[in-house]
C-alpha positions as CSV (number, residue, x, y, z in Angstrom):
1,X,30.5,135.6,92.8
2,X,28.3,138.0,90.9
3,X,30.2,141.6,90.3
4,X,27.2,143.5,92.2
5,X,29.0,141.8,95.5
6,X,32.3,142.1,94.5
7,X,31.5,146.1,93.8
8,X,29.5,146.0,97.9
9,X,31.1,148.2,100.4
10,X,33.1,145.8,103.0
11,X,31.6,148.5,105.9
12,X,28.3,146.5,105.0
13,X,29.6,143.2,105.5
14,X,27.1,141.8,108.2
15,X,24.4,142.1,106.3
16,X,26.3,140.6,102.9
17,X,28.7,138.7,103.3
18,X,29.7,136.5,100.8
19,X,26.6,134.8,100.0
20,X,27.8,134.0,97.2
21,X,30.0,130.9,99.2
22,X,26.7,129.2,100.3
23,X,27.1,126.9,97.2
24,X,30.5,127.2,95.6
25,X,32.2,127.1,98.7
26,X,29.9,126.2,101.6
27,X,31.3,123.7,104.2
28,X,30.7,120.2,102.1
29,X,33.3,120.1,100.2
30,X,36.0,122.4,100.4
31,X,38.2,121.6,103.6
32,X,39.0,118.9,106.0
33,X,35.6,118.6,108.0
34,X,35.2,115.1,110.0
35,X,35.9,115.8,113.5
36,X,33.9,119.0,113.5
37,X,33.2,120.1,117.4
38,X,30.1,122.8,118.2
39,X,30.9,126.5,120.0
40,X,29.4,129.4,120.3
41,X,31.4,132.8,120.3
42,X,31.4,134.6,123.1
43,X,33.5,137.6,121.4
44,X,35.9,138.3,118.3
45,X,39.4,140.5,119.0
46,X,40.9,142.9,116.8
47,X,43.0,139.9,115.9
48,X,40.3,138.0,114.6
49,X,40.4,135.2,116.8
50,X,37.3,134.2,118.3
51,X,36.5,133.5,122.3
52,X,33.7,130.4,122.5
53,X,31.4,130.4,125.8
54,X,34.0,127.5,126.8
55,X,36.8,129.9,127.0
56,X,38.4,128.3,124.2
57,X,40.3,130.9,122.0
58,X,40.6,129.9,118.3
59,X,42.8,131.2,115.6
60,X,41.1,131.0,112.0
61,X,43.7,128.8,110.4
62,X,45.4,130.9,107.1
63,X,44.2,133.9,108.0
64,X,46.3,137.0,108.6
65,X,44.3,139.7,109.8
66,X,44.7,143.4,109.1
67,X,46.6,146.2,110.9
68,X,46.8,149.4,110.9
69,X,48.5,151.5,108.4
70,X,49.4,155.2,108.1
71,X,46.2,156.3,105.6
72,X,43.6,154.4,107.9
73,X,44.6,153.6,112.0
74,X,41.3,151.7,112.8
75,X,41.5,149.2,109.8
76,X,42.0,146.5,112.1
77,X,38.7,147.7,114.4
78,X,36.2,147.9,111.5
79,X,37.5,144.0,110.5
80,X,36.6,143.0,114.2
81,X,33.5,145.0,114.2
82,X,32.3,143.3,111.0
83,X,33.2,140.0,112.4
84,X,31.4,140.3,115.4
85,X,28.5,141.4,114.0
86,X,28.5,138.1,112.0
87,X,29.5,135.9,114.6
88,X,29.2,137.1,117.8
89,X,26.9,134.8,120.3
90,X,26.3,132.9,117.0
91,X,26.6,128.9,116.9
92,X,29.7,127.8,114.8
93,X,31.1,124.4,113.8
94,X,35.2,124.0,114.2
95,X,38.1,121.6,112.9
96,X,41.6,121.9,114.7
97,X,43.9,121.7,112.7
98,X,46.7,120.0,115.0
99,X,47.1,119.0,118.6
100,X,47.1,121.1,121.1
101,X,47.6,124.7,121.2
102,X,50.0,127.4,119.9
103,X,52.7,129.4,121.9
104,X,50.0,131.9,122.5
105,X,47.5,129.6,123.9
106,X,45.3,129.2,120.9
107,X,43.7,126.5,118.7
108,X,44.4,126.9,114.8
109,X,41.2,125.8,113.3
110,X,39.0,125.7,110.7
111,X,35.6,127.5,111.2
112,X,32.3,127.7,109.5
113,X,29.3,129.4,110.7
114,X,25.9,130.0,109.5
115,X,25.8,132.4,106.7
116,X,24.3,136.2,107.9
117,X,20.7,135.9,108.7
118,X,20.4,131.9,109.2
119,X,20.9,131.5,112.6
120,X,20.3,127.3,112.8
121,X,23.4,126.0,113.1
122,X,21.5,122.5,112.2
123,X,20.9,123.6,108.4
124,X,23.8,123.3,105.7
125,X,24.4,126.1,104.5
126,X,27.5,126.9,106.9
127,X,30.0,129.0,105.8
128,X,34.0,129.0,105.9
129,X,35.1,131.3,107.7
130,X,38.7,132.2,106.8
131,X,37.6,131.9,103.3
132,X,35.0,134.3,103.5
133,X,37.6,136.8,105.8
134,X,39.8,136.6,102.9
135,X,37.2,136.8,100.1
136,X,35.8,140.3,101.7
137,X,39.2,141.6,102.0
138,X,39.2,141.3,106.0
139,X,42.1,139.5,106.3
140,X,45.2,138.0,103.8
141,X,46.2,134.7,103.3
142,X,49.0,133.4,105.9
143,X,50.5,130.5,104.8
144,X,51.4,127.9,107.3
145,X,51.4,124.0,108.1
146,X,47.9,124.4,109.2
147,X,46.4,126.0,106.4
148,X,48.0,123.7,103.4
149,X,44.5,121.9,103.1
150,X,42.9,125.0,101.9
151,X,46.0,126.7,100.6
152,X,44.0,126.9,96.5
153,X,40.7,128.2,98.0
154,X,42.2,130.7,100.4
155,X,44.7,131.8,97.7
156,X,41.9,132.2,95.1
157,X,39.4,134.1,97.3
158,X,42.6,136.0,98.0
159,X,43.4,137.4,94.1
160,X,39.7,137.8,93.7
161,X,39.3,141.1,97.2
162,X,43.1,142.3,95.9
163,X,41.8,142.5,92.1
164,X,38.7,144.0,93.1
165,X,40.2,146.3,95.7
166,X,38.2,145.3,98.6
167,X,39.0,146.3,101.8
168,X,42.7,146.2,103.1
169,X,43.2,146.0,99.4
170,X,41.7,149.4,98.6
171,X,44.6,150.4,101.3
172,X,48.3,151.2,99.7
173,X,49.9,150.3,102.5
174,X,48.9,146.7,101.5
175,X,49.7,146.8,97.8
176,X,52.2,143.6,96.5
177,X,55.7,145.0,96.6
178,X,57.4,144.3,93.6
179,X,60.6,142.7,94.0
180,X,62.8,146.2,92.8
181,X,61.0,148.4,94.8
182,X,63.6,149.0,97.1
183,X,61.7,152.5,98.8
184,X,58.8,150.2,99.8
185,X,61.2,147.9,101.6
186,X,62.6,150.9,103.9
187,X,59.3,151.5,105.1
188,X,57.6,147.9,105.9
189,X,60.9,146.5,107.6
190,X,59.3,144.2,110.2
191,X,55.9,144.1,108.7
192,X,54.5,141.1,106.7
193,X,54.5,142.0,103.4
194,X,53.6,140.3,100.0
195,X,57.2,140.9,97.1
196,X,56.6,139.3,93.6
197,X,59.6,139.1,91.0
198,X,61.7,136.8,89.1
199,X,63.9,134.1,90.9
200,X,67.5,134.5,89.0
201,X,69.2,132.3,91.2
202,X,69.7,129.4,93.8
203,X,72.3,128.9,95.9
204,X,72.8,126.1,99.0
205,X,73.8,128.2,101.7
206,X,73.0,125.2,104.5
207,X,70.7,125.3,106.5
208,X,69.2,128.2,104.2
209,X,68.3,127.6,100.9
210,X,68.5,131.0,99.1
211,X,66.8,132.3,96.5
212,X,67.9,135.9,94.8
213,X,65.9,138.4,92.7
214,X,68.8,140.4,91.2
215,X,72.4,139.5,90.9
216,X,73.7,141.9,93.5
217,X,73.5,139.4,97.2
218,X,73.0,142.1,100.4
219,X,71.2,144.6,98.5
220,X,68.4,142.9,95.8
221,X,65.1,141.3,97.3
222,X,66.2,137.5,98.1
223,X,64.3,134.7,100.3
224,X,66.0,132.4,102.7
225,X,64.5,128.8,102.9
226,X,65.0,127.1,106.0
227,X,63.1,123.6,105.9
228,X,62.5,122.1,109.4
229,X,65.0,118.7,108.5
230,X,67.6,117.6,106.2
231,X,65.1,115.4,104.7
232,X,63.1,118.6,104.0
233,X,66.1,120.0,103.3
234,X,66.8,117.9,100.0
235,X,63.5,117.6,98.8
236,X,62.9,121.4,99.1
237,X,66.1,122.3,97.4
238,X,64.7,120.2,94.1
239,X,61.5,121.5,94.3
240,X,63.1,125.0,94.2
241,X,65.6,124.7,91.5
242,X,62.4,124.5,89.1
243,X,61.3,127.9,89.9
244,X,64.8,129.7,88.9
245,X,63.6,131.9,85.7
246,X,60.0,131.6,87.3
247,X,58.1,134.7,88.7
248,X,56.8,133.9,91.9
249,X,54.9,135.7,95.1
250,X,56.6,135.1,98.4
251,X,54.7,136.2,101.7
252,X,56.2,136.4,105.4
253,X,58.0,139.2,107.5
254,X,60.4,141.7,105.8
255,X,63.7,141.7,107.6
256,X,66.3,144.5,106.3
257,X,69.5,143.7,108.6
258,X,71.5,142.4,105.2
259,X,69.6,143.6,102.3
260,X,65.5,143.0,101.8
261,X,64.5,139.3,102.7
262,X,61.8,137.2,103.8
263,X,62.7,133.6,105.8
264,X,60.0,130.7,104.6
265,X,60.3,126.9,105.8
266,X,58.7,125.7,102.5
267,X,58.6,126.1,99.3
268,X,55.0,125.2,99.5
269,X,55.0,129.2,100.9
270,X,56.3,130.4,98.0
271,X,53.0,131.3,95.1
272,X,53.8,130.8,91.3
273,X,52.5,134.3,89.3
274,X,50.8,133.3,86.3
275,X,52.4,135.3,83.5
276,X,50.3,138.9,82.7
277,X,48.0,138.3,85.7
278,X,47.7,139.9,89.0
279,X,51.0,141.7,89.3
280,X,52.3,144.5,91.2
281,X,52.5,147.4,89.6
282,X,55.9,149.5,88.6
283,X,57.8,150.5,91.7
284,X,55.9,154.0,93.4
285,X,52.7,153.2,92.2
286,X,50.1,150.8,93.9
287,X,49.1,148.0,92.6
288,X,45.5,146.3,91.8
289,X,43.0,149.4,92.4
């Protein structure tokens, strides 16, 4: 994507977004697409999920859309606005990405739409959506069962808005904890948060798999690892062991009850940090401005 739209102002997404994807990562090409089924949005939430004429309610699939934080309360509205602008009344193709619907009553899906300004549907040039979400700094990757198809692309679009600072990322609130940062842990208790660090250790504490960040258990950063079956359980437990000495990134919702710690089912949740590249910065500072 050339710098000049990496450097635009996200408040001017509906008329720019990301047109950069048309080629690179249009439609063709970059996640599961037979089965696509035609909608048109009838509105977008401040949760990003989209409303079609049908009634149907869809949840982007790996997306996790913004909230608000302390230095800027309506975050979340100008990342619905900016949708909706875009996509609002506007003819979109989507993919379920499972059966049925969640416990909320939504459809995880993939979505593409018509890039800004090309409203036939018919043509190619159809966007992703959660890709281009994530690329404009709208929204951060979730990880989940549904997303795993497009895990690469949504994590790449991902570094590219948090190196560049684009939207939530020009936010502090959102920076990547690093795993010592122990004052940033006291204040996003219950929040999903991003921790990077060094895995020093492994241990099979059935049916958690956990994984610490400091020698001292109940107070350094750890992750618990709970796979879904005892076939899962094995598997996961080899995959992990390679990742002891290994920096990683590990996303989910920060629970303080016994020290700082995040509960994945996979390790497929858990993000190897190439060495020198897009780290968080030293503990009271924020990171990737």
């Amino acid at each position: 994507m050339p710098v000049s739209m990496r450097r635009a102002s996200w408040l001017g997404l509906a008329a720019a977004i990301l047109i950069g994807l048309q080629g690179a990562q249009a439609k063709d090409g970059l996640c599961p697409e037979d089965g696509v089924i035609p909608g048109t949005v009838a509105s977008v939430n401040e949760r990003l999920e989209l409303t079609l004429e049908s009634g149907l309610r869809l949840k982007i699939a790996g997306i996790d859309p913004p909230r608000p934080t302390p230095d800027d309360p309506g975050l979340d509205i100008r990342a619905q606005e900016r949708l909706a602008q875009w996509l609002a009344g506007q003819k979109l193709l989507f993919l379920p990405a499972g059966p049925g619907v969640d416990r909320w009553g939504r459809t995880v899906a993939f979505v593409f739409a018509p890039a800004p300004g090309k409203a036939d549907p018919a043509g190619k040039e159809f966007l992703p959506v959660g890709t281009s979400l994530i690329d404009a700094g709208l929204a951060r990757y979730e990880p989940s069962a549904a997303a795993r198809p497009c895990q690469s692309v949504l994590l790449a679009a991902e570094a590219g808005a948090r190196a560049a600072g684009l939207g939530l990322w020009a936010d502090p609130y959102y920076a990547v904890i690093a795993a010592a940062d122990r004052s940033s842990f006291a204040e996003k208790a219950g929040t999903a948060v991003i921790v990077e660090g060094r895995i020093t250790g492994i241990a099979d504490r059935r049916p958690r798999i956990m994984l610490y960040f400091g020698p001292r258990q109940g107070w350094d950063f750890s992750v618990a690892v709970v796979p879904h079956s005892s076939k899962g359980f094995a598997a996961a437990q080899t995959a992990l062991a390679g990742l002891i000495g290994r920096k990683v990134r590990v996303r989910g919702v920060l629970d303080t009850r016994f020290g700082p710690q995040i509960e994945i089912s996979s390790p497929d949740e858990i993000e190897a940090v190439e060495e020198g590249k897009d780290s968080p910065a030293a503990p009271g500072t924020q990171a990737e401005r």
